[in-house]
SEDRENFI-792165 format. One record per atom (N, C-alpha, C, CB): residue in three letters; x, y, z. Coordinates in steps of 0.05 Angstrom, whole numbers, padded with zeros to 5 digits, always signed. Glycine has a CB too. Example, Ala and Ser with C-alpha at 12.3 -4.5 7.8 and 13.67 -1.06 7.14 Angstrom:
2
ALA+00264-00114+00156/ALA+00246-00090+00156/ALA+00264-00066+00156/ALA+00226-00089+00181/SER+00257-00045+00142/SER+00273-00021+00143/SER+00258+00001+00157/SER+00282-00012+00114/
***
This chain:
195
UNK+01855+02149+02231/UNK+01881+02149+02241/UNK+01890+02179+02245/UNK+01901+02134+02223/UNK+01905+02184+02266/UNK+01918+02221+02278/UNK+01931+02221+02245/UNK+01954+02225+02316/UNK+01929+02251+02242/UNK+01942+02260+02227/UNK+01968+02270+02233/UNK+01929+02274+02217/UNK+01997+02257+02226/UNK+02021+02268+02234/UNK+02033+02296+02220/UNK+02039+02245+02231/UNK+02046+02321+02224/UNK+02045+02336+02218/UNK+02073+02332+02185/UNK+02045+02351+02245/UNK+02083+02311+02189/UNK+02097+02299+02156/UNK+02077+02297+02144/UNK+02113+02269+02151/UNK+02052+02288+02153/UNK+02038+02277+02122/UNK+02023+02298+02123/UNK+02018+02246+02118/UNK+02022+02311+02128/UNK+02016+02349+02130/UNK+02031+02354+02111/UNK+02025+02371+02158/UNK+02055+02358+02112/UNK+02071+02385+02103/UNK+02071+02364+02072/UNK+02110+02396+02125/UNK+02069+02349+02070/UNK+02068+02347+02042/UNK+02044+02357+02019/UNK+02071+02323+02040/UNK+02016+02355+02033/UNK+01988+02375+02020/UNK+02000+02403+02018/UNK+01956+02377+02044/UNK+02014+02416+02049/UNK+02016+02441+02054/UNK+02043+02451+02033/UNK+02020+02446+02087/UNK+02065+02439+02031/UNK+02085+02454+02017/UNK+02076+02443+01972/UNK+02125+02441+02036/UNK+02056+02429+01966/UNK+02039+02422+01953/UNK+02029+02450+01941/UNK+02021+02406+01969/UNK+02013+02457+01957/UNK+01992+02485+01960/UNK+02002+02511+01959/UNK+01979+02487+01986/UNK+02032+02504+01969/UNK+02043+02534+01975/UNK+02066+02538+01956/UNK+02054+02539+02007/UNK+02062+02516+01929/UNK+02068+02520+01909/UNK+02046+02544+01888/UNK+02072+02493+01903/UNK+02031+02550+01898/UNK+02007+02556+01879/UNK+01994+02579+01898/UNK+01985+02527+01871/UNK+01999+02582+01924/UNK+01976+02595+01937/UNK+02001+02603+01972/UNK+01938+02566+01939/UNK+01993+02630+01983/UNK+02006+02632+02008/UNK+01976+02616+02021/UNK+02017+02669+02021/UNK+01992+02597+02038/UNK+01973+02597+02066/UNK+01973+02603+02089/UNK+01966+02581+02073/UNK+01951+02604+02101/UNK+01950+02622+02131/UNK+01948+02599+02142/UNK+01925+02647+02141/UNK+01958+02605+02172/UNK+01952+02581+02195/UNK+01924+02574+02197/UNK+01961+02589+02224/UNK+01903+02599+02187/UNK+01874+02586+02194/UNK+01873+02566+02171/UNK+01847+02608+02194/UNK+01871+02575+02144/UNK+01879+02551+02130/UNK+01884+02519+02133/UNK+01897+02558+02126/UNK+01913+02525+02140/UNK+01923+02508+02145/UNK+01908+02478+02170/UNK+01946+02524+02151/UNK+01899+02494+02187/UNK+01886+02479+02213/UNK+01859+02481+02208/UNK+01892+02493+02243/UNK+01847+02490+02183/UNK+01820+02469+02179/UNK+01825+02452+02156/UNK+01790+02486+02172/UNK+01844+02455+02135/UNK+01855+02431+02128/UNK+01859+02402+02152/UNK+01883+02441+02116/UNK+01875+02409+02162/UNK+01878+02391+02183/UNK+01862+02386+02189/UNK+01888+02394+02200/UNK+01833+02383+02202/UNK+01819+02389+02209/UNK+01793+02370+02183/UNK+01826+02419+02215/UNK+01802+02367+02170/UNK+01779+02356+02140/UNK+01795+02328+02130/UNK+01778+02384+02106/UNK+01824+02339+02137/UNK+01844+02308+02123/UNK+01840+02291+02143/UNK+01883+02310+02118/UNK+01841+02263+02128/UNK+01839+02241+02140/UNK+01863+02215+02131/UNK+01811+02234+02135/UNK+01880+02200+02142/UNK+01892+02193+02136/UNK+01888+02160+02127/UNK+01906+02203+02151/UNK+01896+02156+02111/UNK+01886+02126+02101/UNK+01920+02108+02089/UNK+01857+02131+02067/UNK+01922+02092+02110/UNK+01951+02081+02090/UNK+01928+02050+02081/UNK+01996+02070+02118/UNK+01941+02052+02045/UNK+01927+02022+02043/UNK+01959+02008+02033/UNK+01894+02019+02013/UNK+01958+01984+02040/UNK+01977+01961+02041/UNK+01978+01952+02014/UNK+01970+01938+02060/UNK+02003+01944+02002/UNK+02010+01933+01974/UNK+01984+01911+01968/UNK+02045+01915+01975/UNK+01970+01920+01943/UNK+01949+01899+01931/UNK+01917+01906+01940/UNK+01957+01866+01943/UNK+01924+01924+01960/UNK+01889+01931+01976/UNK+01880+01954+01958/UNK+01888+01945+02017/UNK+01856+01942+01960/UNK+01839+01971+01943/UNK+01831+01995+01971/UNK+01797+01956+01925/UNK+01838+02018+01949/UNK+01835+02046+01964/UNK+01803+02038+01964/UNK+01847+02081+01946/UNK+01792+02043+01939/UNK+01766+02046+01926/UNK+01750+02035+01908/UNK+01766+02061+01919/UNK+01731+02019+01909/UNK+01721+01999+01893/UNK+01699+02009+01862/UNK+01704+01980+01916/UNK+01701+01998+01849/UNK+01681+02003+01828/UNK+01657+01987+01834/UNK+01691+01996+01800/UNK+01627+02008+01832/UNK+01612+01999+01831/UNK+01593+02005+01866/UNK+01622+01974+01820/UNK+01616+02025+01876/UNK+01615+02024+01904/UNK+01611+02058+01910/UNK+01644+02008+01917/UNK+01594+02068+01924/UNK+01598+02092+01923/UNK+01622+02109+01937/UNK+01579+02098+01930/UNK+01626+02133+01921/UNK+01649+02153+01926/UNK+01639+02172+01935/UNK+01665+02162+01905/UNK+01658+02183+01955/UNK+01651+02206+01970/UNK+01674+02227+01978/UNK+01639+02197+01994/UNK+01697+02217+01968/UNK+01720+02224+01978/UNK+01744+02227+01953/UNK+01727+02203+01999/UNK+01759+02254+01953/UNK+01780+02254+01939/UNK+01809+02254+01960/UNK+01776+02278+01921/UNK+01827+02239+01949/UNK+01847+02222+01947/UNK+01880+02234+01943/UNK+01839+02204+01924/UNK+01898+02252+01968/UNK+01917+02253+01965/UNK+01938+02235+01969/UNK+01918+02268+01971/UNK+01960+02230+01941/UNK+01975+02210+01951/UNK+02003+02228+01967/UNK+01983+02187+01925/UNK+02000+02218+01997/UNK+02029+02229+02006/UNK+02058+02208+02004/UNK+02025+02236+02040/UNK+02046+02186+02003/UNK+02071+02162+01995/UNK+02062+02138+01973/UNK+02079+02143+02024/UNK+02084+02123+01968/UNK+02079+02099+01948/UNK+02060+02109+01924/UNK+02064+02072+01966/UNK+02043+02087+01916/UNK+02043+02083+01885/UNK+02012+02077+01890/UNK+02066+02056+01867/UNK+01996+02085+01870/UNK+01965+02072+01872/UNK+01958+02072+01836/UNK+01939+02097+01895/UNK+01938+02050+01844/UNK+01934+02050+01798/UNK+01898+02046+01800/UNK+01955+02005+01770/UNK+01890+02066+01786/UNK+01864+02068+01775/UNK+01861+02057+01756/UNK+01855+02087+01770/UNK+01841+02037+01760/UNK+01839+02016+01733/UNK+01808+02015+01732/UNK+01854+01980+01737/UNK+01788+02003+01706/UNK+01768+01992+01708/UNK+01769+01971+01702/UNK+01753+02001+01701/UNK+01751+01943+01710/UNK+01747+01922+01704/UNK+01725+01915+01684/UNK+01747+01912+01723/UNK+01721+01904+01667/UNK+01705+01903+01647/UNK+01682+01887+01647/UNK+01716+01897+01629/UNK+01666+01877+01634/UNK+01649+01860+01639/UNK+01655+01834+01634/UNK+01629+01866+01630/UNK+01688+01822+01626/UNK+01695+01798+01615/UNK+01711+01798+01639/UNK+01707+01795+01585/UNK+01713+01806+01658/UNK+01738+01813+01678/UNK+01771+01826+01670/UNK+01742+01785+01692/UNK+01766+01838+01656/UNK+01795+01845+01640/UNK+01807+01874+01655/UNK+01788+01852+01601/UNK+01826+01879+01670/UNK+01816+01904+01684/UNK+01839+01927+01657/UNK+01826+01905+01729/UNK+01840+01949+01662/UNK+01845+01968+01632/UNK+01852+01993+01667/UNK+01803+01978+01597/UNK+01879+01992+01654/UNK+01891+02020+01675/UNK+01889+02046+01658/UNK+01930+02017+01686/UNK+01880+02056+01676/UNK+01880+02088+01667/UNK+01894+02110+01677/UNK+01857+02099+01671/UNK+01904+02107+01708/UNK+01930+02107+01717/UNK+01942+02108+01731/UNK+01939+02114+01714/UNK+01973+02114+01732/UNK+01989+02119+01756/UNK+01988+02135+01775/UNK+02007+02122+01752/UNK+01985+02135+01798/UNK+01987+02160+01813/UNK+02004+02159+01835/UNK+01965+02168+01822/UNK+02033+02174+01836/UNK+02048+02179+01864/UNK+02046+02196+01878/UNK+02071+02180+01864/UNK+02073+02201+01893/UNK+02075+02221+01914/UNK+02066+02251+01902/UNK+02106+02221+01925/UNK+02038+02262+01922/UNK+02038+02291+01908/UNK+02018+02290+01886/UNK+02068+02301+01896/UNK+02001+02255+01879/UNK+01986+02265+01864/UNK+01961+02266+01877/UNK+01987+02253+01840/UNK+01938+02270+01860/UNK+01898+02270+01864/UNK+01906+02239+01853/UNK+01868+02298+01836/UNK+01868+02242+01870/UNK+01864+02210+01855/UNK+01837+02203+01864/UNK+01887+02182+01866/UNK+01818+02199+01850/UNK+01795+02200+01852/UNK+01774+02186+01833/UNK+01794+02221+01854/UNK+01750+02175+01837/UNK+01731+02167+01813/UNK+01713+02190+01809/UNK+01713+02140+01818/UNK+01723+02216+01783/UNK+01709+02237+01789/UNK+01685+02230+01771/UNK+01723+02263+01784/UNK+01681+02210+01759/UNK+01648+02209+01757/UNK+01638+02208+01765/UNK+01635+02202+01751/UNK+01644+02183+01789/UNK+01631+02173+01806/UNK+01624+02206+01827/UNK+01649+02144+01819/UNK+01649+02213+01829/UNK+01641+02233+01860/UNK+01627+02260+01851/UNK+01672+02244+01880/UNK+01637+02271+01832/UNK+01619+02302+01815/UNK+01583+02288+01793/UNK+01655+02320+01777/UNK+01584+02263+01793/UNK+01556+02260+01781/UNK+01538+02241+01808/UNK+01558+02240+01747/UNK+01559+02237+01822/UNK+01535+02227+01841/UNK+01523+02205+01840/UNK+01516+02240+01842/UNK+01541+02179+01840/UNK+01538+02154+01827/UNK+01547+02143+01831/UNK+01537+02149+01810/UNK+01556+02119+01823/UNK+01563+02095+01838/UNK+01594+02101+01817/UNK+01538+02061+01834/UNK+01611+02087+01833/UNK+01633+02098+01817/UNK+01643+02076+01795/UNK+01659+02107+01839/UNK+01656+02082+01780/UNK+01667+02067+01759/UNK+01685+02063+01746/UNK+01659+02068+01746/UNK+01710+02062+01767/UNK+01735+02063+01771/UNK+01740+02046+01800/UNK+01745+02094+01768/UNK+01765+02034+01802/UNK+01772+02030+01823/UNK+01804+02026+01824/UNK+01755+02011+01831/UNK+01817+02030+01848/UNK+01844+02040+01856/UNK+01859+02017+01874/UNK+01841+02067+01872/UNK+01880+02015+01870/UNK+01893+01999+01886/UNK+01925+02010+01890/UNK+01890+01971+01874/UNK+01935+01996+01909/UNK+01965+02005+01917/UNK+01991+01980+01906/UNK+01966+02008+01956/UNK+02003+01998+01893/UNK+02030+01982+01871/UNK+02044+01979+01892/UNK+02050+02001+01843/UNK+02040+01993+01923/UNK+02061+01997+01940/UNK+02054+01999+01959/UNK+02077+02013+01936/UNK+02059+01994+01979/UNK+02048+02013+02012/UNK+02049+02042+02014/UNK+02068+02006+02039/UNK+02025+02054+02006/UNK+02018+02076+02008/UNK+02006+02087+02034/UNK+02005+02079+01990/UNK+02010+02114+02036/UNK+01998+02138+02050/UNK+01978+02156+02040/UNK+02016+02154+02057/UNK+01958+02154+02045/UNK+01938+02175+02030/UNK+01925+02192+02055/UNK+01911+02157+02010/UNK+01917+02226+02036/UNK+01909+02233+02050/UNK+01874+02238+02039/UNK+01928+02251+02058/UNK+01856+02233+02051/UNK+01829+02234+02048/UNK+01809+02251+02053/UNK+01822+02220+02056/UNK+01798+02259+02031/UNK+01781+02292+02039/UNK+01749+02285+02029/UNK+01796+02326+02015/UNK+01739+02288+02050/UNK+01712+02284+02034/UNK+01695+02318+02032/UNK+01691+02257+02055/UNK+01688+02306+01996/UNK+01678+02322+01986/UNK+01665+02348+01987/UNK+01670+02313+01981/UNK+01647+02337+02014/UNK+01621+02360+02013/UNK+01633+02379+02040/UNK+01582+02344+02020/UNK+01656+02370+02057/UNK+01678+02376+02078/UNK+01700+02400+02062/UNK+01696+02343+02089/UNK+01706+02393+02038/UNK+01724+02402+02019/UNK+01714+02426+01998/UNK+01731+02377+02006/UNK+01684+02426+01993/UNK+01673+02442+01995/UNK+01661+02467+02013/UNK+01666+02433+01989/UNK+01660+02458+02034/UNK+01654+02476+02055/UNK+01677+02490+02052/UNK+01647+02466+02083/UNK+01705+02481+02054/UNK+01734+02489+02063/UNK+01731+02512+02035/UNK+01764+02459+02064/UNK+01733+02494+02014/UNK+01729+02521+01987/UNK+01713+02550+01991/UNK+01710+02508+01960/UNK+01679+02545+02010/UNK+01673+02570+02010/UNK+01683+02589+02031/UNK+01648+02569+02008/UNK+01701+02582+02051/UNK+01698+02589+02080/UNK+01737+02602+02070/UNK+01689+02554+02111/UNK+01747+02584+02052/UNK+01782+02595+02040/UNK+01776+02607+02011/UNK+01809+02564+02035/UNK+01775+02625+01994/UNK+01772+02629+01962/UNK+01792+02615+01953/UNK+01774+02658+01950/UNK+01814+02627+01963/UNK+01843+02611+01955/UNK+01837+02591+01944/UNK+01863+02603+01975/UNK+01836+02567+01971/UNK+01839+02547+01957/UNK+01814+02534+01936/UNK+01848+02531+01975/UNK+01789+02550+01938/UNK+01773+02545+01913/UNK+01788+02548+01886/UNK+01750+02564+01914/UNK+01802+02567+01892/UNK+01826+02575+01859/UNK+01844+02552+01849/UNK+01853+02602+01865/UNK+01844+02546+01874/UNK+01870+02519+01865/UNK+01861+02496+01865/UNK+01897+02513+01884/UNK+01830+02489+01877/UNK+01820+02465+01859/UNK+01812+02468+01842/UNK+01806+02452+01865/UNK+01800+02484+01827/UNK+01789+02487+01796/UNK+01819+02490+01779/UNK+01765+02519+01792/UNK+01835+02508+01786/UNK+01855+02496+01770/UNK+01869+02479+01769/UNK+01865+02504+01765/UNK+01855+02461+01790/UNK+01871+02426+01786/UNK+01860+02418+01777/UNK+01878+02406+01803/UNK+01837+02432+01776/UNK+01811+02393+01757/UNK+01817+02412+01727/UNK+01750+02386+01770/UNK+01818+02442+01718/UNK+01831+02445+01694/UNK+01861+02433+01686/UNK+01832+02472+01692/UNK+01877+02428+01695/UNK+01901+02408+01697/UNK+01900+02389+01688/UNK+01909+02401+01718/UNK+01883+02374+01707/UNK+01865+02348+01700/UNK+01850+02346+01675/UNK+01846+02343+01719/UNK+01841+02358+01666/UNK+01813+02355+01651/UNK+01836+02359+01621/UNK+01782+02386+01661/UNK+01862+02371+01627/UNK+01876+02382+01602/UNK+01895+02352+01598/UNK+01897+02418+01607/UNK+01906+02345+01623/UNK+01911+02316+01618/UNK+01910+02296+01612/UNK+01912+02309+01623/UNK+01879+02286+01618/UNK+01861+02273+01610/UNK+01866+02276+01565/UNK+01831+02289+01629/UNK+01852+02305+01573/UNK+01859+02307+01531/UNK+01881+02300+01526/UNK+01861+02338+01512/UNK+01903+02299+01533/UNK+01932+02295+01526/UNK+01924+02270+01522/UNK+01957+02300+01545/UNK+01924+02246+01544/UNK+01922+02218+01552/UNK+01912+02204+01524/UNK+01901+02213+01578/UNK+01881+02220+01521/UNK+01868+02211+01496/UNK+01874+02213+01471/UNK+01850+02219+01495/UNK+01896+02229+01469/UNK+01903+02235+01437/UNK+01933+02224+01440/UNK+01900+02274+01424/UNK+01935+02212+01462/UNK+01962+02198+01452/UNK+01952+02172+01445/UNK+01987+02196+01474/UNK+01940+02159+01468/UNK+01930+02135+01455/UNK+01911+02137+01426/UNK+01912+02122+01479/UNK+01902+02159+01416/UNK+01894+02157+01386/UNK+01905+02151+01365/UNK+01887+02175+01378/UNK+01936+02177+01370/UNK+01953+02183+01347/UNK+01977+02165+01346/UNK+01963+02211+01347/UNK+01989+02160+01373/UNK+02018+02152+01373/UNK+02010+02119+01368/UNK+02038+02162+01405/UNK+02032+02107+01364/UNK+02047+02081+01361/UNK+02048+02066+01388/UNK+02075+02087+01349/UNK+02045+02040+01387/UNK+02051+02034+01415/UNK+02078+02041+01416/UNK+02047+02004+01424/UNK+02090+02038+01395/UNK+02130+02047+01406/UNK+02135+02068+01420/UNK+02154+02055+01383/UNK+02114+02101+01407/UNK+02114+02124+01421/UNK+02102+02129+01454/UNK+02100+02139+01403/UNK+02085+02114+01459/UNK+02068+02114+01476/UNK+02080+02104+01495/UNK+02046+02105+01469/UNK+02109+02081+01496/UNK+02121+02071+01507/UNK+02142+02086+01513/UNK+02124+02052+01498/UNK+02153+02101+01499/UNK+02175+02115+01500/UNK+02166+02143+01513/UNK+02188+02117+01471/UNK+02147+02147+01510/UNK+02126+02167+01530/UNK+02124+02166+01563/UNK+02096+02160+01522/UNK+02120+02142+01567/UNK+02109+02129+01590/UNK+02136+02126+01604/UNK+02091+02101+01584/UNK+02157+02118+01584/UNK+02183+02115+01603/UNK+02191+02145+01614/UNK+02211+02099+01584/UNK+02191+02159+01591/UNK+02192+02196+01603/UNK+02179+02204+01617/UNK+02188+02217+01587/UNK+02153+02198+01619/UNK+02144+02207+01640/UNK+02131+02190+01662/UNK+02130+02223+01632/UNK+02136+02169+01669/UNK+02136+02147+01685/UNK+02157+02124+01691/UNK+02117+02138+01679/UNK+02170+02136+01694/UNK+02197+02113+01698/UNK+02208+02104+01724/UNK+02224+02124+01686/UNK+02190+02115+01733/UNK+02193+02096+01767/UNK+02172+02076+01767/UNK+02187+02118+01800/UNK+02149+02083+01753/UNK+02124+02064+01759/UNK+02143+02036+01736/UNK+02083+02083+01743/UNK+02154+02038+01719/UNK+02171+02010+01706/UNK+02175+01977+01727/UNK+02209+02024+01700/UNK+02191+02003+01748/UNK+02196+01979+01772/UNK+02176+01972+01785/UNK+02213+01986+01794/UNK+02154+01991+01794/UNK+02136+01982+01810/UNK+02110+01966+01802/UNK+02130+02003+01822/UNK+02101+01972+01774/UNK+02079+01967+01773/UNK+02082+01933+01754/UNK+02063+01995+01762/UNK+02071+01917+01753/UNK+02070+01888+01739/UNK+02065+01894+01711/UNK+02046+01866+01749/UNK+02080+01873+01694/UNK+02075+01884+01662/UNK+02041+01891+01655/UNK+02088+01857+01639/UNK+02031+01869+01666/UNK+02002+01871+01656/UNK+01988+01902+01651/UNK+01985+01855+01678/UNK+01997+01909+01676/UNK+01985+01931+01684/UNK+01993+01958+01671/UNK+01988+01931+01711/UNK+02026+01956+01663/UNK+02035+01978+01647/UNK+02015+01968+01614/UNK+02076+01977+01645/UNK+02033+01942+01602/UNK+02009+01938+01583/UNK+01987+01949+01578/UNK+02001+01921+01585/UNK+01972+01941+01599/UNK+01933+01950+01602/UNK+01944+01988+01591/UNK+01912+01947+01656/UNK+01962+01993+01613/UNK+01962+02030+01610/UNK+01968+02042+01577/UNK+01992+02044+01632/UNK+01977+02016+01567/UNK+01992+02027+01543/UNK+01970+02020+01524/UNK+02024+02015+01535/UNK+01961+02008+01529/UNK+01934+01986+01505/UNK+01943+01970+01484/UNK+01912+02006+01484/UNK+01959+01953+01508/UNK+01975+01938+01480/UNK+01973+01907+01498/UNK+02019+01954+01469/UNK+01984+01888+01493/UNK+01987+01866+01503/UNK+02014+01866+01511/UNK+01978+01845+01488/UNK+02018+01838+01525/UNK+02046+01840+01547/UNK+02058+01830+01534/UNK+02050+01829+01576/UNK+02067+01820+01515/UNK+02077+01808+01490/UNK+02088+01832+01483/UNK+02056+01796+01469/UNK+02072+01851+01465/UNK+02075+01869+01452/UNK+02096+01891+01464/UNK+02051+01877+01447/UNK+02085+01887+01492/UNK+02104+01900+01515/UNK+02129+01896+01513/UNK+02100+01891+01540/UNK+02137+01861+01513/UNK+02160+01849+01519/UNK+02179+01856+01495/UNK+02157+01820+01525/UNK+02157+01856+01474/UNK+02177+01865+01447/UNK+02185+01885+01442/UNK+02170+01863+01425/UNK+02171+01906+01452/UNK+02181+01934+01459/UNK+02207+01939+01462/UNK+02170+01942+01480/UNK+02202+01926+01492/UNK+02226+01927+01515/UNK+02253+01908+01498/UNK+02212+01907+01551/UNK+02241+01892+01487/UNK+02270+01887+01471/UNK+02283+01896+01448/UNK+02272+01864+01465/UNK+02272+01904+01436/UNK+02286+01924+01421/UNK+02291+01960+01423/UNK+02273+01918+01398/UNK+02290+01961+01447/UNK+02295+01989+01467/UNK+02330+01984+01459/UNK+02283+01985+01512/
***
């Protein structure tokens, strides 16, 4: 699908939080993005399916989940406007991926494939700087993620999630917050009632 110059300026004023860009820049970005809207319930990206592509969200809501071998799927997470989103095992080890994504909402994504996104890294330094310190971002997030679900309480972890996800409340189905929290929807509901 054409890339419209809105779902531009949202990567670009993104970037130019962190980095000046030049018009050359800018127009081989353009030039590598690909635009993907997926529809409420459609998978961006399947588990089990190969990855090749990392994942800007310019609109709506998308949830990275895995499914298990009992079919139980386990969210790992939210992602809106302005975030990444990707199966980076699958795409940095070169493998079949093991994660898969879907839309809470009618989304806009913008789509970069990898080895395109690399080229762009050696041909811009810049923005080589500002992906490594996104996947350091990431990679520091990730530790957060894991030591909350270690240490905290489901009460904390809830009261977490509302601070720092409180739009995804409305959008996303209890199950799915549940799954995010590692608790059951029960456990959920009891939460929520004594809030």
């Amino acid at each position: 699908m054409p890339i419209k110059s809105a779902q531009l300026e949202h990567i670009f004023s993104w970037l130019e939080k962190k980095i000046q860009l030049s018009d050359v820049s800018k127009t081989d970005i353009q030039t590598i993005a690909r635009v993907q809207l997926v529809s409420k319930g459609e998978l961006l990206f399947e588990q089990g399916k190969n990855i090749t592509d990392l994942f800007y969200v310019v609109s709506g809501c998308m949830r990275a989940f895995q499914t298990d071998e009992k079919g139980k799927e386990h969210t790992m997470s939210f992602n809106t406007q302005n975030f990444w989103l990707c199966d980076y095992k699958g795409l940095y080890q070169d493998s079949v991926g093991s994660i898969s994504a879907d839309a809470l909402e009618d989304s806009q994504i913008l789509a970069f494939n990898m080895i395109d996104l690399e080229h762009l890294y050696v041909k811009h330094t810049e923005l080589a700087t500002v992906g490594r310190a996104f996947l350091q971002r990431h990679i520091a997030a990730l530790h957060d993620r894991i030591l909350e679900q270690l240490r905290l309480s489901a009460r904390e972890r809830y009261d977490l999630f509302l601070k720092k996800h409180a739009q995804i409340e409305q959008i996303a189905a209890n199950r799915y917050i549940a799954s995010y929290l590692g608790i059951t929807q029960q456990s959920l509901s009891r939460l929520r009632s004594i809030s």
